[in-house]
Each structure stands twice: as structure tokens, then as C-alpha cells.
N, C-alpha and C positions, 0 to 999 in steps of 0.2 A: 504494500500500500504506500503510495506517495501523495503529494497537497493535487496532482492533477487528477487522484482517485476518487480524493475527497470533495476537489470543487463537482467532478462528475455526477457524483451522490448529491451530494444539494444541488444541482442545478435539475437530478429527479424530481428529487423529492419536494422540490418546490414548484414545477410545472404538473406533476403526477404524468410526463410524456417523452417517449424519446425523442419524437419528433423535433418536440419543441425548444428542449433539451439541448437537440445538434444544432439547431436554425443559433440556440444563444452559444455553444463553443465552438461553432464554425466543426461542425464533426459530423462525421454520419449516423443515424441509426443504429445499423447493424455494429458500428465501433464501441457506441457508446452500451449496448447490452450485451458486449463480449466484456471488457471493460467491468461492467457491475455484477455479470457470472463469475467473475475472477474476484471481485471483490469479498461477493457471498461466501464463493470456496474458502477464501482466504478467512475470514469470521467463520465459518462454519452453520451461518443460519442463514434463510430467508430474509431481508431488508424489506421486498415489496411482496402488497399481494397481485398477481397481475388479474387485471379486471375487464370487462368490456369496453370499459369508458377510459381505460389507462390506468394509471401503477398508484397504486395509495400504502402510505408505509404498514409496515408490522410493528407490533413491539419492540422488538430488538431495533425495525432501522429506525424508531423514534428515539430510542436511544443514542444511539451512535450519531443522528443528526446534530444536538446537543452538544456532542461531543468534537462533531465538526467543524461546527459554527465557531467553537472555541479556539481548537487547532488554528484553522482559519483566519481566524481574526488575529491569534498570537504572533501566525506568522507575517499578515500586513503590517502591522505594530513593530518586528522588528525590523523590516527593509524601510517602516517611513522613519522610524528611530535612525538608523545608520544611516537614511541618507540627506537626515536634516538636519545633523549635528553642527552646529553654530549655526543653523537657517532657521526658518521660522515652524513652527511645528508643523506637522504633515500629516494627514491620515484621516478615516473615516472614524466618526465617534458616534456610539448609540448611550443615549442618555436619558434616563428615567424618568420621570417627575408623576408624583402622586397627583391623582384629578381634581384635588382638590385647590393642588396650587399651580395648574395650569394654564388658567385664564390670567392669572396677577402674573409669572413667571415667562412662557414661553417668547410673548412676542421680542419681549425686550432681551431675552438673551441670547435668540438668534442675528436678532440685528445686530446685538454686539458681538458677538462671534463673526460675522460677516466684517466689521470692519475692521476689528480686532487678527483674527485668526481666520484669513483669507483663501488659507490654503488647506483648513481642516473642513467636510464633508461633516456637519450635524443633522444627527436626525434625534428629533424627539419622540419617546414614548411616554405612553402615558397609560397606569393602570392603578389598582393597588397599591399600596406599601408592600402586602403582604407577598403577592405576585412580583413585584418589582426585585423584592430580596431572592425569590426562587429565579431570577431571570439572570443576575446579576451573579450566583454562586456558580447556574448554568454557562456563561460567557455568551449569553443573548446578550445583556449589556453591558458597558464598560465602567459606567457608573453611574451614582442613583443620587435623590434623593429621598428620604422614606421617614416615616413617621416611628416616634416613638411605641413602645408596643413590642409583642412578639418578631416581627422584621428587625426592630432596633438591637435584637440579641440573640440575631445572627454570629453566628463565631466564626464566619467564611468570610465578614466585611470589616473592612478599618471605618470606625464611626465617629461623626466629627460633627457634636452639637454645634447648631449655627441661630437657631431661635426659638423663642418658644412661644404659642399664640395660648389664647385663651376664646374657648368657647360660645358663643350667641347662638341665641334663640331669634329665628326669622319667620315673619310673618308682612303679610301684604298689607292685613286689617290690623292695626294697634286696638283696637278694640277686643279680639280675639285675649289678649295677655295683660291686657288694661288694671284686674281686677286685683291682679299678681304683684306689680310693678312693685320696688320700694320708692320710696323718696328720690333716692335717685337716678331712678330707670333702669336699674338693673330687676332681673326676677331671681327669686331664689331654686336651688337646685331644688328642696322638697316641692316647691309648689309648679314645678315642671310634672306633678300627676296629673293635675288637674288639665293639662293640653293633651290632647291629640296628636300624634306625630307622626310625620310623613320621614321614614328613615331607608338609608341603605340597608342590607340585609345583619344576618349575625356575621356573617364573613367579613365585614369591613370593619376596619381598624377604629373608625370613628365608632360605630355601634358597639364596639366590645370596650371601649374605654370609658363611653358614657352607661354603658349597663354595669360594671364593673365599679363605676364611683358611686351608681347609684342603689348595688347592692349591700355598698359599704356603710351606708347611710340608710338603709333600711326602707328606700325610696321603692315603691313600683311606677312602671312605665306605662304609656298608653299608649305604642302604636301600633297606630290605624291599621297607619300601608308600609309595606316595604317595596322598595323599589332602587337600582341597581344605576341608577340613569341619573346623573344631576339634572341638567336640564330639566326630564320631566320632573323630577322629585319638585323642582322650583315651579311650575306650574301646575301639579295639583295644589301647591298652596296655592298662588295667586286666584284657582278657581275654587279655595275655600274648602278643602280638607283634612283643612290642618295646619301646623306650623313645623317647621325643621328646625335641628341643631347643626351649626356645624363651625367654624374660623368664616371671619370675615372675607378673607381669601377665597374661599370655598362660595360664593355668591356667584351665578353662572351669568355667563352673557346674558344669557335670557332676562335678566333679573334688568339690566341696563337698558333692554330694549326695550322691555315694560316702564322703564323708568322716562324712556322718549315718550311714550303713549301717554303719560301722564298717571301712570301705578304707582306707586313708590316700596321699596320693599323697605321694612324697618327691622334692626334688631335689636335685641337687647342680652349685655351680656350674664354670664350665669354667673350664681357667687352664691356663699354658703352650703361649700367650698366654690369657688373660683376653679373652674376645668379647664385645664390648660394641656395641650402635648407638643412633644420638642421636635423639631423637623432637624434631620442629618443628615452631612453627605457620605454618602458610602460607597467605599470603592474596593474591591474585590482582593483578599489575603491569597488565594489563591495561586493568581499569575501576577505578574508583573503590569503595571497603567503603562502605558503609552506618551509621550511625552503630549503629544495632539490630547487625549484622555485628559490629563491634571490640566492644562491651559484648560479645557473646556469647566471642568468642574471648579478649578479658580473662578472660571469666566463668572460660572452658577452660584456659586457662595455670594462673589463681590455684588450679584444684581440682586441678588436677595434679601442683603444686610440692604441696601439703596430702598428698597420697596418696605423693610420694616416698618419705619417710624409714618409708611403713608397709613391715611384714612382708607386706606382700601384693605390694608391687615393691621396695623395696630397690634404687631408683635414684638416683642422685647429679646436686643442681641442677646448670644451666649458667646460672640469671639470678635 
């Protein structure tokens, strides 16, 4: 097996086609499934199932994809490493960021990356914390950012508090949490029973930290809906089913575009206790960063601290 074994294998298994396959390495068919017979012999399992509709992996080749991807990547990383030593960092970087701080984070750090770091290739993902940390120990990404939590104690990642937010409750109608409010507009965690809540599932980081403070306090919860979608989760409030939790960051475009129509969404944050979680950069103990990789994630730390002290997160540095 060599790296023109492996790009062959992922250039399968991500068309599911040999056709399509040779049209992208300039190769034929028939080369390219002599090629991945030799591969299989060589593993001694099946990679594909061959189908009607063309090749969809097996267990094992989803393994070994994973494993590709990493290879792969390790070795672009070191020919842009060696050949841009005194030059300006070189290479393709895939970079995490939780959904929640997507909308306040991406636009601005790709345009700095762009003017900054000209010759590095970013692409942003965006999922989970929890997912982000399995991606990131995988070599799907190069680095992350991820929320404190089960992801934050990860033992595959170097973890590097960068801020920490504190929790709001959002709603379209002020009337809806009117009753709750204290003096000074904040609500309290206990009387978060008394709402309806439109939340991400148990899976998400946000919902296990806020069920978690709230079983420590003796509090029960009331939601409604769950729902997986920011966007939508922002719009069954605005049509009145509720209210959500989540970082002021966490407010979805949608929320802005209602705010052009003349909506306003309002929050208020939580206290007695005060809910806060720490957002980190993390970058993989594994392999080795790439010099392109740390500029980029420099890049993300420094816009990040920049965007703290806005009214748009109203989160407090840790560096």
C-alpha cells in the first residue's frame, strides 16, 4: 500500500464509482479496480459492497477511510511544512467550530485568513462539540473549537480555554418570562420551570449542561420540543412555542432577519446560579499541527477574544 493506494480508496469511496473515480485521477476503470483488489488482498477484507447503483463502503472500508483521511492529510502537512519554511504558511486546513458560534465567528475569520494567510485553503465545519472532538481525534479535522463538557476531556486534544459565556433565556414575546424577571432583568434558574422550552436534543452539549445544573438544584425542566436545527428551534419561538436557552452567540441569523421585519428577539440572562461554559481551542495530541493548522487556529482564538466584549456574546476572556 502507498499514499496513490490511499488517494484511490477515497477518491471510491467518496464518488461510490469507478467511473467517476478515473474521470477525477485521470485513470481508467479497469486500473482503478485492479488497484482496490490488490488493496483488499492486501487488508484481507472487503472495503466495498459492490451494488447496482455502484460501491458503498463496508465496515472495515469505513474504517480505514478515517484512517486515510489522516494519512493523507499528515502527508500534505508535511511537503507544505518543508516547503514553506521561512515562507508564509501553506496548506489546506479543516477547522471546526460549534453551531452555536458560527454565525458571530465564521464570516470574520475567513476574511481574515484570506488576507492574512493567502496561501492557506480554509474550510469551515460546523457540528457539535461532541462530534467535532470524534472528528478531530479521527484526522477529519485539524482543529477545533468545542465547548466545555464531555469533548473538553478529551485526552487525544491539547485544550486551550479562550472564554467563557454565560447562558440567556430567549424569547420573541417579553411577556412570555415577564412574571419571572428580577429587578434587574435577569430570571432565575429555579423559575426556568415555569417556561416551556424549545431545546436541542439530550445529545447536545448545551442540553446536558443545562439538565445537569438543573438537577443539581433540584430544578425540573419543561421541554416542549426538541429539535436539532437552530434556525428552526428560533422560529418555533418567534411562532410562540416556547422560549430557548442558549449564549448570546448562539442567536441565529434568522433571529436578525426577524429583527429587519420589525420582531425583536429579547433575552435575559440566567443566575441563581449564573450558567456559564468555556469555549477551547483544540488541536489534536495525536499527530503533529501543521504550521498552515496553528496560523489558522491563532487566526480563530485572536477573532474571538475581538468579538468577546461585543453585545453580540458578552463573554469574559480566559487568555
Amino acid at each position: 500500500m502507498d499514499l496513490r493506494d490511499l488517494r484511490i480508496f477515497v477518491a471510491i469511496a467518496e464518488t461510490g464509482s469507478l467511473v467517476a473515480s478515473a474521470k477525477i485521477l485521470h485513470s481508467s476503470p479497469p486500473s482503478l479496480s485492479a488497484r482496490l483488489k490488490d488493496l483488499e488482498g492486501e487488508f484481507g477484507t472487503q472495503l466495498f459492497d459492490r451494488q447496482a447503483r455502484g460501491l458503498a463502503l463496508t465496515e472495515q472500508g469505513r474504517e480505514l477511510l478515517s484512517h486515510a483521511y489522516a494519512i493523507l492529510k499528515l502527508s500534505e502537512d508535511a511537503k507544505a511544512s518543508m516547503l514553506s519554511r521561512g515562507k508564509e504558511p501553506v496548506g489546506n486546513v479543516r477547522f471546526g467550530v460549534p453551531g452555536s458560534l458560527v454565525g458571530l465567528l465564521t464570516v470574520p475569520l475567513i476574511e481574515t485568513c484570506q488576507k492574512k494567510l493567502p496561501q492557506v485553503r480554509l474550510r469551515v465545519v460546523e457540528s457539535m462539540s461532541g462530534y467535532i472532538a470524534s472528528w478531530l481525534r479521527e484526522g477529519t479535522l485539524d482543529a477545533a473549537l468545542v465547548f466545555g463538557g464531555g469533548a473538553a476531556t478529551d485526552k487525544s486534544a491539547s485544550l486551550q480555554p479562550i472564554a467563557e459565556e454565560d447562558l440567556y433565556v430567549s424569547t420573541y414575546d417579553p411577556r412570555t418570562v415577564a412574571p419571572h424577571l428580577t429587578a434587574a432583568g435577569e430570571i432565575r434558574l429555579r423559575d426556568i420551570q415555569h417556561l416551556r422550552l424549545v431545546m436541542p436534543g439530550p445529545e447536545h452539549g448545551l442540553r446536558s449542561l443545562l439538565e445537569a445544573t438543573a438537577r443539581r438544584h433540584a430544578i425540573p425542566l419543561n421541554v416542549a420540543i426538541e429539535l436539532d436545527a437552530s434556525p428552526q428551534i428560533f422560529e418555533m419561538v418567534r411562532r410562540g412555542h416556547g422560549v430557548t436557552i442558549g449564549s448570546l452567540a448562539a442567536r441565529d441569523a434568522s433571529a436578525n432577519a426577524n429583527a429587519a421585519e420589525g420582531v425583536k428577539l429579547h433575552s435575559f440572562r440566567v443566575v441563581d446560579p449564573v450558567v456559564t461554559r468555556t469555549v477551547y481551542l483544540a488541536t489534536p495530541l495525536n499527530r503533529p499541527s501543521s504550521r498552515a493548522t496553528m496560523a489558522v487556529a491563532q487566526t480563530a482564538v485572536d477573532t474571538l477574544l475581538s468579538l468577546a466584549d461585543s453585545e453580540e456574546w458578552k463573554a469574559r476572556r480566559l487568555c
